[in-house]
N, C-alpha and C positions, 0 to 999 in steps of 0.2 A: 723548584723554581719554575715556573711560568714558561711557559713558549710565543713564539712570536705572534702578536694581533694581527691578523692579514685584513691590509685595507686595501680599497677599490684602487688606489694611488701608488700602481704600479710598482714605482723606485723606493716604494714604503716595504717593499716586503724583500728588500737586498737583504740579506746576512750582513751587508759591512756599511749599509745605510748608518748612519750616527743616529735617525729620526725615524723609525717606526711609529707604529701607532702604537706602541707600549708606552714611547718616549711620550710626544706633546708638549714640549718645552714651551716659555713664555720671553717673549721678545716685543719690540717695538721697530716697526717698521715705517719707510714710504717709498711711492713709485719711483722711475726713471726720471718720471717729469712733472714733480711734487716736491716743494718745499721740506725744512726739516719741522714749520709750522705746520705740517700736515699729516705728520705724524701720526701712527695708533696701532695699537696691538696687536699681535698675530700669535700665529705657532708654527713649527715647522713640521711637516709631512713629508718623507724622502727628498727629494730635491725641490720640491712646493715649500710655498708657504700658505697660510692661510689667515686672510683678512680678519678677525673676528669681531671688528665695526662693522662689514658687510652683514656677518653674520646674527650681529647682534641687532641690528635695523632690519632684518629680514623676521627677527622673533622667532632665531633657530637656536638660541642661548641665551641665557638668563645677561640681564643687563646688570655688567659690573664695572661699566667704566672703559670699555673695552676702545671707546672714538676716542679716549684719552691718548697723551705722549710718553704716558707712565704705565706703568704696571701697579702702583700702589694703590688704588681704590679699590681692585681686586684684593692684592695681595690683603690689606686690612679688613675685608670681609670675611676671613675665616677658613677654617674648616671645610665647612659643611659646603660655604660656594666653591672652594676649589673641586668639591668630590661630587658637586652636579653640574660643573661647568668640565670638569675631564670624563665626566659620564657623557653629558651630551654629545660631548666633541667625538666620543669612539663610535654613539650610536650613530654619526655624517656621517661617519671615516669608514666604517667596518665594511670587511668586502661581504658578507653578509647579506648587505642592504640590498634591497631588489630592487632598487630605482635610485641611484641616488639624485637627490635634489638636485634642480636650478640653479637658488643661490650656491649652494654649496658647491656645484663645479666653479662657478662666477667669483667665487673666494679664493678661488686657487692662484697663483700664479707662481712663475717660477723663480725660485732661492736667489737667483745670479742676479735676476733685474731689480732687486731692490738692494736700498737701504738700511743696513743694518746700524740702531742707533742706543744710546745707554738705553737699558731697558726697565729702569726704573729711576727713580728720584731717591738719590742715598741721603740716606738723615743725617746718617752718624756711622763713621767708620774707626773700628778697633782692630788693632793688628796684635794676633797672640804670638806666642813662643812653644808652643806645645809640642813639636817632634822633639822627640829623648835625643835621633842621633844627631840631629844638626845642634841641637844646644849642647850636647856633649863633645861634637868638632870644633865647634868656635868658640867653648869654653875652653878646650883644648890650649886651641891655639894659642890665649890671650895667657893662661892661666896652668897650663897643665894638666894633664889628665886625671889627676888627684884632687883638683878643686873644680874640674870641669863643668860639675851642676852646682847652681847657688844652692842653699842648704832650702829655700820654700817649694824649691821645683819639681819638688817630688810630693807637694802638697795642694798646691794651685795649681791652674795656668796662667802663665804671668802674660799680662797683655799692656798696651801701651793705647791711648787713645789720640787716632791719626787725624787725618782731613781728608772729608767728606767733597770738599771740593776738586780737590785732583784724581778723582776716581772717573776712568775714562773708558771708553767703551773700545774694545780690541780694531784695532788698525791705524789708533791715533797715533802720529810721530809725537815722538818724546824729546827731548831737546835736554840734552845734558845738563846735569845742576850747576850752579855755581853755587860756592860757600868760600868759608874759613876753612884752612887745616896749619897743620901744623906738623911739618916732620921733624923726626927723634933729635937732629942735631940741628932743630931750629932754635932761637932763641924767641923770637916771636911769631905767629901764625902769618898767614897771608892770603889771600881772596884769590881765587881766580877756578878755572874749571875744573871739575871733580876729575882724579886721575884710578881710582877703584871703582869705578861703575859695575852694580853688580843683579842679577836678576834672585827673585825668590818662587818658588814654584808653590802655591799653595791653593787652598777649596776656601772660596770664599760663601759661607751660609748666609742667607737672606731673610731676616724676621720680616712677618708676616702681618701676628697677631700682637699690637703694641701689650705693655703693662704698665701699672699705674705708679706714679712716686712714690714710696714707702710700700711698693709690693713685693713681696720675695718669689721665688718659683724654685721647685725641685726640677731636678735633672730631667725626670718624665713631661711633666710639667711644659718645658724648656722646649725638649723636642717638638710638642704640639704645634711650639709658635711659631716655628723655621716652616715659612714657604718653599724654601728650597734653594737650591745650590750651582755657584757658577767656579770658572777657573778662574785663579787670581796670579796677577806678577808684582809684586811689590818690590818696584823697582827700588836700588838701595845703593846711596853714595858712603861707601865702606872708607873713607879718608874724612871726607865731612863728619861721618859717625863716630870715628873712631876720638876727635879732637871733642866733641859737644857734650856726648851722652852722660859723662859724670857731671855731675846727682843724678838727673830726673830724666835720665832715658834717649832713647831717640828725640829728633826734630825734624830741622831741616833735611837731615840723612833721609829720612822719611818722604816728606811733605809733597815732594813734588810731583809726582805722578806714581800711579796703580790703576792698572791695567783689568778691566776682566771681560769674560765673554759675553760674546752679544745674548744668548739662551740662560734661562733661571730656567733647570731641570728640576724639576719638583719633585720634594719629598715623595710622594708617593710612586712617581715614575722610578723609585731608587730603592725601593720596601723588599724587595726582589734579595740588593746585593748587600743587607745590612749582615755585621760581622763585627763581633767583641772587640773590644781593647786590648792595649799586650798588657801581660802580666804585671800587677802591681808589685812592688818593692816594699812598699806602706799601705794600708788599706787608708782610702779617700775617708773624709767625713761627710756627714752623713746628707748635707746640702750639696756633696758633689758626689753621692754616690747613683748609677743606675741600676734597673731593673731589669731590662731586657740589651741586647745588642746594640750599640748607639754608634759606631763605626761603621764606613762604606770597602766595600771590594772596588775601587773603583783605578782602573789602572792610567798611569799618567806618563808623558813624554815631555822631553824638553826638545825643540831643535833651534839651530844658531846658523845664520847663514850671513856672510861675511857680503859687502855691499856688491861684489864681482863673484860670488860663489855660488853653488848650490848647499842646498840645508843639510846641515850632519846632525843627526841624533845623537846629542851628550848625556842621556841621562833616561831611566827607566826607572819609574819607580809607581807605589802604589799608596795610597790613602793610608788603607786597613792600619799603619805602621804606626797612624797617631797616636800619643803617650794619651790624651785628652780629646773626647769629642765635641764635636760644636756645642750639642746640648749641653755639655758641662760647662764650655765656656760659655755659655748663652747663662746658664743658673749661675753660676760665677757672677757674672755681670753685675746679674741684676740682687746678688745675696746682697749689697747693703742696701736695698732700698732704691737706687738707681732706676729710671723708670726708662724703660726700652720703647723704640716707637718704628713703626712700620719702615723697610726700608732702611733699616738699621745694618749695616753689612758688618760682619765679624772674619776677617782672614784667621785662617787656623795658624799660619804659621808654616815656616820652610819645610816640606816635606821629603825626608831623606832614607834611603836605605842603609843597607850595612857597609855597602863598599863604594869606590870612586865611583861608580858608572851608576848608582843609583842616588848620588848626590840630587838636591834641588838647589844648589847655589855654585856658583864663580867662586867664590874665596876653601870651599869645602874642595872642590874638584883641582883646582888649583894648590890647594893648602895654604891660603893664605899669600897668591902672587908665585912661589918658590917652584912653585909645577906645573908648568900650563899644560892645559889641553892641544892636542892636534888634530883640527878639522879636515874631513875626509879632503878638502880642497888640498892638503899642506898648511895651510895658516895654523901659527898656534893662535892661541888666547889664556890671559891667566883675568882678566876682565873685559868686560863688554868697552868695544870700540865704535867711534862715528860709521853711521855704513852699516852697522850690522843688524839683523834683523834677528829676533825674538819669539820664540813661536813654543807654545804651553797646549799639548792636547789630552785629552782625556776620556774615556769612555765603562763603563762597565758592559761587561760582555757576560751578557745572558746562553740562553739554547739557542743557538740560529737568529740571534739576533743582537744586536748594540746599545746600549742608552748612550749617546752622544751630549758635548758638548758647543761643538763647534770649536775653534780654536782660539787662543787667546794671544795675538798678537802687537808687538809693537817694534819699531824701527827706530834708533838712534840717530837722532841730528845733533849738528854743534851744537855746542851752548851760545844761546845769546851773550857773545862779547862786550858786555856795560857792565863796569863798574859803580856800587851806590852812588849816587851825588854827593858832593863834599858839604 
């Protein structure tokens, strides 16, 4: 593994920096005193950011779109532009340089004074199922530990296809669902605010490189087209769910907000901490099978901080533990013919370890309401309450150095109190 890139950018060469110059994540930025129409692309450098419309009007990087509000004109150019547009950007950056450029100090400015905003335009959002232990707990739960996996789980990743429009950029409040539920000694359901509000801690993958209607892709294949990777919270109303989802799945449980980080860390800033799959039970077939390592070392945190608290870390866990990696789910996708397009975001799904404290969900750490957690404040919790705050980090740690995400945040408000119209 690689050692740290040392650049001219002081706060770049911390060991606990999130943003070195190994990293170079991609985001959407704008000033203090700039519109959200003013919008354009940047990356981060230790505690800087860096302009890359200055940069790219200056003719110190390839023109991809970069005065855009999106990241996807880049993203769907490929390849070959992300790997001379992260070339260019080391050769400004490296402390190496023996003069560094004008614009490129003039690109600079720092992290705290701006805007951090969705940093791409999502096509299409799919949320999978792919950690073994969280579909194994909440199989559990519903089902016993005997029928805990459906019989295809061990053959697919089973995913659900969500809304693209409630995919929100980390800081937005979230405003509690309303739906139907229905409890055990109800005789008919009843509307009103979700009382299971529950978080999901997962890696959300970023297609890059679209494919065509009736095109298929191998798993290798698959990996190429992932631009790269944010933290995801797919927030989840576990009482609304639990009344809707038979036949056809999740809904409105789903629908209403998901969270991710303001940074898309790119595949290659990540080539570092790639690391196998767990051991099959079944050998995959042969559309979902890889060739080299297609899982990340990539270590994650949950913390929860009540509206009058400070934050308690509920929960440690790491990537590497997914049953299915993106790229499988990415070839999955698109094995019937289904055609993927840039900006297409794929949640891996609840990511969990072996025990309570490396859960990624409320209902897993809780067991279902029956056990709550107690936050370093005193307060329990067995699900997310109004007031409380939501906080998803993650990073891989190299030699002396971080790949960072930034964090993945969001804050619970009421629910808007309207009932449909009669």
């Amino acid at each position: 593994m690689s050692g740290l890139i040392r650049s001219w950018v002081a706060a770049a060469n911390d060991a606990s920096s999130f943003f070195p110059l190994n990293n170079l994540p991609f985001g959407v930025i704008s000033g203090p005193s700039e519109s959200a129409d003013q919008a354009r692309c940047a990356t981060a450098i230790g505690d800087q950011v860096v302009d890359l419309a200055s940069l790219q009007a200056a003719g110190l990087i390839p023109a991809y779109g970069f005065d855009e509000p999106a990241l996807n004109t880049f993203m769907g150019s490929g390849r070959e532009a992300w790997a001379e547009v992260r070339h260019a950007l080391t050769e400004l950056f490296v402390e190496s340089l023996s003069e560094p450029t004008d614009p490129a100090r003039a690109a600079l400015q720092p992290i705290d004074d701006v805007t951090l905003h969705l940093p791409f335009q999502v096509a299409e959002f799919t949320d999978f199922y792919a950690g073994r232990q969280h579909a194994f707990n909440v199989g559990s739960m519903f089902r016993g530990p005997e029928n805990a996996l459906p019989p295809n789980w061990l053959h697919i990743p089973i995913g659900y296809n969500g809304r693209a429009s409630t995919v929100v950029v980390s800081g937005t409040d979230i405003h509690r669902p309303l739906g139907q539920t229905k409890g055990p000694d109800d005789n008919v359901p009843s509307f009103g605010p979700c009382q299971r509000l529950d978080i999901e801690l997962e890696m959300g993958a970023v297609v890059g490189t679209p494919t065509k209607l009736g095109q298929t892709i191998s798993v290798d294949e698959a990996d190429e087209l992932i631009f790269g990777y944010v933290l995801l919270n797919d927030w989840s109303a576990r009482d609304i769910q639990t009344w809707e989802y038979q036949p056809l799945g999740p809904f409105q449980a789903k629908a209403f907000a998901t969270t991710i980080s303001p940074w898309v860390v790119s595949k290659a800033a990540l080539e570092p901490f790639r690391c196998s799959t767990p051991k099959r039970e079944w050998p995959l077939l042969p559309h979902l099978a890889d060739s080299v390592p297609m899982n990340y070392d990539i270590e994650l945190s949950i913390s929860m901080a009540p509206a009058a608290g400070n934050d308690s870390i509920i929960s440690n866990t790491n990537f590497s533990s997914m049953y299915y990696s993106s790229a499988q789910q990415l070839a999955h996708h698109a094995s019937s013919g289904c055609a993927m397009r840039t900006g297409d975001l794929l949640g891996s799904g609840t990511i969990s370890g072996a025990d309570r404290g490396t859960y990624g969900s409320l209902i897993e750490m809780s067991w279902g309401g029956d056990d709550p957690i107690t936050l370093d404040c005193g307060e329990t919790r067995t699900f997310v309450e109004d007031g409380d705050t939501i906080a998803l980090h993650g990073h891989a740690q190299g030699d002396g150095y971080r790949i960072g995400f930034g964090s993945c945040v969001g804050t619970i408000m009421p629910a808007h109190n309207q009932t449909p119209s009669s």
